[in-house]
N, C-alpha and C positions, 0 to 999 in steps of 0.2 A: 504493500500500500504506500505510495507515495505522501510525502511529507506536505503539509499545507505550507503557505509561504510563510506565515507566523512561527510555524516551526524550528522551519527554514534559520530562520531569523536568529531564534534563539539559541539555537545550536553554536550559527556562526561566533554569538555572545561568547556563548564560555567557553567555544574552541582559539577566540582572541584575549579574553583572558587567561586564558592558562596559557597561552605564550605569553603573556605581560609578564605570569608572575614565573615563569620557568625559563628567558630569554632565550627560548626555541623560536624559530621561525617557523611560520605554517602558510601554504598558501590561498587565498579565498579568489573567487571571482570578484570582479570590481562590483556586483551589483550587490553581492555578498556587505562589501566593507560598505556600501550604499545604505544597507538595511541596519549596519552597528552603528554608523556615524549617524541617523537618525535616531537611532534609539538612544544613544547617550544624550543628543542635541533636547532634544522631548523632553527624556528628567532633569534635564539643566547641566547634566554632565557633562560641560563643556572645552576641559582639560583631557577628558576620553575621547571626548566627540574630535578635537583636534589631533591626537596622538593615531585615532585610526585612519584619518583625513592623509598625516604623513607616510604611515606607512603605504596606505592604501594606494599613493602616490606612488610610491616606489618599485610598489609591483605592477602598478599601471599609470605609468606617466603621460599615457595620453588620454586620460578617462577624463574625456568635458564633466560628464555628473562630477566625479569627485574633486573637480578642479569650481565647481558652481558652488559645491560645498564647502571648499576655502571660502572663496566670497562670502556667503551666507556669515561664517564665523567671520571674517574680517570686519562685515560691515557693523556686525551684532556688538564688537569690540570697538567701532569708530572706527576704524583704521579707512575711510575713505579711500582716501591716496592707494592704497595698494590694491582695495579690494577693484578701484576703478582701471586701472594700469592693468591686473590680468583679465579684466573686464575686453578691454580692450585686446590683448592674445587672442581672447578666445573668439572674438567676434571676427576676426581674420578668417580663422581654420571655420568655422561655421557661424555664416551670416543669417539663418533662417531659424535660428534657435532661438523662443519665447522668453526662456528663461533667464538670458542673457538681460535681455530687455528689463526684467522682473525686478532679477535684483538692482538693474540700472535705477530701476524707480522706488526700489528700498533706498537704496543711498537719497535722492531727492526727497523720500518722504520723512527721512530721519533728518535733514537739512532743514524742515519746515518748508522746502519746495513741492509743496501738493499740488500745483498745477502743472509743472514740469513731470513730478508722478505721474498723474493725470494721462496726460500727452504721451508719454512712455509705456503705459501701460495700454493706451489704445492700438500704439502699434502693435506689442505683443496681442491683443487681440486679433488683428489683422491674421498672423502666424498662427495662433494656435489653434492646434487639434479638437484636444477638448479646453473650451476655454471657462469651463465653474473656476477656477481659482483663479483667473483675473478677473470675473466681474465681483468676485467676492474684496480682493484688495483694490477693485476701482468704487465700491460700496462704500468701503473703511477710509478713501481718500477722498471723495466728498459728503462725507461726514468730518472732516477735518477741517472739510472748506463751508461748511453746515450749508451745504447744497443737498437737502434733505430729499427734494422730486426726484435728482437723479440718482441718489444715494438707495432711495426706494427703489428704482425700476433695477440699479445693476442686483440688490439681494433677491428681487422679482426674479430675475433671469437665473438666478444660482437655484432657485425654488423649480424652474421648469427644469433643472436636468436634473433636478436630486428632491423630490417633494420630503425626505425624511429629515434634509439639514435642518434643524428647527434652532443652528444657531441662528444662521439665516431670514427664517419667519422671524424670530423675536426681533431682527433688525428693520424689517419691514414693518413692522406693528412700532415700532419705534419711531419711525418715519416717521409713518400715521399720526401717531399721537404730536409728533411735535409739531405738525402742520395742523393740528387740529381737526384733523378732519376722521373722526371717529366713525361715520358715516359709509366713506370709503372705506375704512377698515372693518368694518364691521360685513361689507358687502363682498371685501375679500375672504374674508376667514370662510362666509359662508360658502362661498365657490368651492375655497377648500377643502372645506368638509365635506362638500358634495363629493369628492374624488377621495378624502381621507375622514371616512365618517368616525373612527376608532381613535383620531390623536387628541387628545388627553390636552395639550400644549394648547393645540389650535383652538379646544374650548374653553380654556381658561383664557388665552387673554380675549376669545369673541364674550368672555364675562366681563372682564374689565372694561371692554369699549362698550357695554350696555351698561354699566355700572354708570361709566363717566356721563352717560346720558342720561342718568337718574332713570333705563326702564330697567326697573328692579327686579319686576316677574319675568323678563328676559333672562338676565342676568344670571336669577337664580335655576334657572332651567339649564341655563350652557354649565354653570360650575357644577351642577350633578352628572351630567352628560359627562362632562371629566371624572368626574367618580365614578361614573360606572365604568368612562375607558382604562383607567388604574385607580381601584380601591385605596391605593396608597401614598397618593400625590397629594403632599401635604399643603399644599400653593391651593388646591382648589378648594380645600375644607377651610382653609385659613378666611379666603374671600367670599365665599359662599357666608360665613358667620359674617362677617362686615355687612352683606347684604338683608342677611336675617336681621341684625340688629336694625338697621335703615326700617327694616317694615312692622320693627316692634316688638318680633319676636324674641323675648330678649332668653327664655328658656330653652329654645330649641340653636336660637346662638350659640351658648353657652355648649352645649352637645357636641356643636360643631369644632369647636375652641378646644374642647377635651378630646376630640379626635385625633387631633397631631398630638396632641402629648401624650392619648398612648398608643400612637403610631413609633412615635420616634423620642428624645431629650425631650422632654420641655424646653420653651422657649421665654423669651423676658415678654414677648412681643404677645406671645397667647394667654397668658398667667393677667397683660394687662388688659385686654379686652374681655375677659373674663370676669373682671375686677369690675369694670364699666359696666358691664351687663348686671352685675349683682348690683351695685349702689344704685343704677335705673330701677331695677325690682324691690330698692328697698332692704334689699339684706345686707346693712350696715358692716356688720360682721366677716361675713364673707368675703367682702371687698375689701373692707382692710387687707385679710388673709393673704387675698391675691397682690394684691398692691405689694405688700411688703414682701411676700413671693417674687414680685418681679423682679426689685430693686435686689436680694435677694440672690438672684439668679442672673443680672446684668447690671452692676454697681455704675456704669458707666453711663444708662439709659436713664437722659434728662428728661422724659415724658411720665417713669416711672415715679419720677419724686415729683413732679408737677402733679401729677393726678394725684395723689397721697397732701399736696398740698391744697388743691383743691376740693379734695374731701373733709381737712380739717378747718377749712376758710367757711363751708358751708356750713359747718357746726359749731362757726364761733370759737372755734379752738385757736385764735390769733399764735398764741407765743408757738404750738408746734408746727401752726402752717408754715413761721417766720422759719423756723429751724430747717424744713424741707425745700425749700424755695430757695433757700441757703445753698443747699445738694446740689441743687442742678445751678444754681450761678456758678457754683466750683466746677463744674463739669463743662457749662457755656456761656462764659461768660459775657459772651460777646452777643447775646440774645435779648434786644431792647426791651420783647413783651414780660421775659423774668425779670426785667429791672421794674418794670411797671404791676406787674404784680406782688413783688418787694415793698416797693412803695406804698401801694394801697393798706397792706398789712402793717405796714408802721404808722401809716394813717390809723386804724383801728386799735394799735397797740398807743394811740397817742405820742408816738416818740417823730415829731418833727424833723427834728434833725437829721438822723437816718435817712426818712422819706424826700425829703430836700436832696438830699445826694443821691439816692434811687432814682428820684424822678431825673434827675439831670443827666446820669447815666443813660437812661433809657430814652430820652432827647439827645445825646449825642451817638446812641447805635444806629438814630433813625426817627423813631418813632413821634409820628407829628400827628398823633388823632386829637383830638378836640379835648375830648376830657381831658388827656393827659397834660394842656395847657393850664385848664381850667382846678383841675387838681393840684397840679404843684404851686398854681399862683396862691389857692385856698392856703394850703399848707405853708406858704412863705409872708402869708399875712397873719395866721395862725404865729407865727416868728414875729412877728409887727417889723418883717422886714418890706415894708411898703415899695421901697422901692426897686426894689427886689422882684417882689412880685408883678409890680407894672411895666418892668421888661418881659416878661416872661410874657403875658400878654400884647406887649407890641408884637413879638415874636411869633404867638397865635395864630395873630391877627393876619401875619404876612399870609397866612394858610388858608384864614377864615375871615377876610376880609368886611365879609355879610352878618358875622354873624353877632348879634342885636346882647345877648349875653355878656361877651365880653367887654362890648363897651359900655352896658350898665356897669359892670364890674371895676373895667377902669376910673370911670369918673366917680365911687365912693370910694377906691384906693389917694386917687388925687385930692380927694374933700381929706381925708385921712394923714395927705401927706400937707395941708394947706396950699395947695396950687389950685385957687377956684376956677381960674381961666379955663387951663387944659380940664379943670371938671365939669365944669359949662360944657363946653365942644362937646365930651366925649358923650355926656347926657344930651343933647340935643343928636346926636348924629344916633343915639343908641334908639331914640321915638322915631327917627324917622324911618329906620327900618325893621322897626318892630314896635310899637307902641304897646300893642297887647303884653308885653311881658317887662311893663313897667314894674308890676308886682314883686321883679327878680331885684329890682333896684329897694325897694321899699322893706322886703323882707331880708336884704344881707344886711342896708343901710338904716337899719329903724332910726338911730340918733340924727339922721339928717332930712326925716320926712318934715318934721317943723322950719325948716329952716326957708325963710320967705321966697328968696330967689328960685327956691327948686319946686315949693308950692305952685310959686308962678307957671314955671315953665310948664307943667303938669296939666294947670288951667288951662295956660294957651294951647296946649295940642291938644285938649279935650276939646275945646271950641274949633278949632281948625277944623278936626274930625268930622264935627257935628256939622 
């Protein structure tokens, strides 16, 4: 019975290593040293992958493969310069070889010359036989150029001669998604499935682009369809619960959630959606369990300690939400809404000062919503740092220029700092684009409703109104 080529292969392995280690010579066919200098290249052995590259040379110095395979190792090491110089031999001795070309456009794409790639790899299409690995490395190089239509049709083209690459699919469905156009993808998966009704792959992500379009009872139809194509794809029960949750179902979620974990490890990510479905149902308890389960089981996952903060925020537990909020600032720091969330809690723990540098933080990762103006000024007059706080709303304002709150706000900061002028303006500019919520000026500023001038004004635009 003849040997399969895998066989093949291995044999040649340890009949080249046991010359390594016995410095006997042994001889292989060059396609032989083809199939070791691959296999070491694969597991990263690339000290072996070069040693058999030399020898393999020796016993056949005119082997283009193993002279394409220097290349490949030169250029994986930078060495440009050399790998392009025998680039250049071997394109003498044979000028209609693809793979010359190939790695011409490795070099170019490791230069950040992706349109020179590009270019290079279209001629080796011209040449080649079977050409699925150039439209797959012309896929991966406009994706570099985020030329995502044509990045779509070359993994399209790898999909007609090989429907099982599902590296492939996933990059097509990737397209999709980043053109937005879920629509299209959705209308492709389902062709696919016409031809491959059994892949498991094709119906999970035709889940996800029903997902993204909120049809849920799609959604939840294609991720069983992947369950029944492998009962043990753990991507499809993961999403299938997401969906479940979405439509309310928070117990039969939770089934789904417990499915991967005891399929396989537990995960931080299932432990915490499980946690969410229980404190939706009200089992206080349980959700705890899970939350600290997650954090638990991935110390590093900042949504684990968010959610556990947000559990104790909702209970009024200020000093442990502050502690957990705390976690994940250590973990990301650089995340404006935990600084904003920070904040609020030292607003409730009454500690100002804290909250003053929270907010400000959280104003310099980004974060310009509305309250968050409105909040820190609160908090920096709460300080009676008045003036303090009426930058903080000029600052608002550049965002919310409309908007009628802050400048009641401003103008009893300004009464407060004795600048009547600027509190005139900002109270007249604050009626006229919002009179109805003069009430917001009356209820921060009670000490200044007696005061004649602003009675006045009050009158006058009541009469205007009228």
């Amino acid at each position: 019975m003849a040997l399969e080529s895998n066989e093949n292969t291995d044999k040649s392995i340890l009949k080249f290593e046991s010359m390594l280690k016995t410095d006997d010579v042994y001889f292989f066919d060059a396609e032989d040293f083809e199939g070791i200098v691959h296999h070491y290249l694969n597991i990263g052995k690339v000290a072996l992958g070069k040693k058999a590259i030399q020898i393999g040379l020796r016993q056949h110095p005119n082997s283009i493969a193993l002279k394409l395979l220097r290349v490949e190792v030169l250029v994986f090491e930078d060495q440009f310069e050399a790998a392009e110089s025998l680039l250049d031999e071997l394109q003498i001795i044979d000028t209609t070889n693809e793979e010359i070309l190939i790695q011409r456009a490795n070099i170019l794409s490791k230069q950040d010359d992706h349109q020179g790639a590009v270019e290079m790899l279209l001629k080796a299409l011209q040449m080649a036989e079977d050409s699925f690995d150039v439209y797959s490395l012309l896929g991966m190089e406009y994706l570099f150029m985020d030329d995502f239509e044509k990045a779509k049709n070359s993994f399209m083209k790898c999909l007609d001669y090989d429907e099982s690459d599902y590296s492939s699919l996933y990059n097509v469905i990737y397209c999709f998604e980043f053109l937005e156009d879920f629509d299209g993808a959705i209308i492709y998966l389902n062709d696919y499935l016409e031809r491959n009704p059994y892949c498991e792959v094709a119906w999970h992500q035709l889940g996800k682009m029903y997902f993204s379009k909120k049809m849920l009872k799609e959604a939840l139809t294609a991720f069983d369809f992947a369950i029944i194509s492998d009962d043990s794809f753990l991507g499809a029960y993961f999403e299938k619960g997401k969906v479940l949750e979405k439509l309310g179902k928070y117990n039969e979620a939770i089934e789904s959630y417990q499915t991967t974990i005891n399929i396989d490890d537990p995960t931080s990510h299932a432990y915490l959606r499980i946690g969410k479905c229980h404190e939706r149902l009200g089992n206080d308890d349980l959700a705890k369990y899970y939350y600290y389960n997650t954090v638990h089981e991935d110390p590093l996952l900042d949504k684990g300690w968010i959610a556990i903060t947000e559990f104790y925020t909702k209970k009024r537990n200020y000093p442990k939400a502050q502690h957990y909020i705390n976690k994940a600032i250590n973990i990301d720091g650089e995340n404006a809404q935990y600084w904003k969330k920070s904040a609020n809690i030292y607003v409730a723990l009454n500690n100002f000062d804290e909250a003053d540098f929270a907010f400000k933080q959280s104003v310099d990762l980004g974060n310009y919503e509305l309250d968050t103006w409105q909040n820190w000024a609160a908090v920096l007059s709460r300080l009676n740092d008045y003036n303090a706080a009426i930058q903080v709303l000029l600052q608002g304002l550049e965002f919310y220029p409309d908007n009628a709150e802050m400048y009641y706000e401003l103008s009893g900061l300004y009464l407060k700092s004795n600048k009547t002028a600027l509190a005139k303006e900002k109270l007249n500019t604050a009626l006229q684009l919002n009179a109805g919520k003069a009430v917001y000026f009356k209820n921060n500023f009670p000490e200044f409703e007696n005061v004649n001038w602003i009675k006045d004004i009050f009158k006058n635009n009541k009469k205007a109104s009228t």
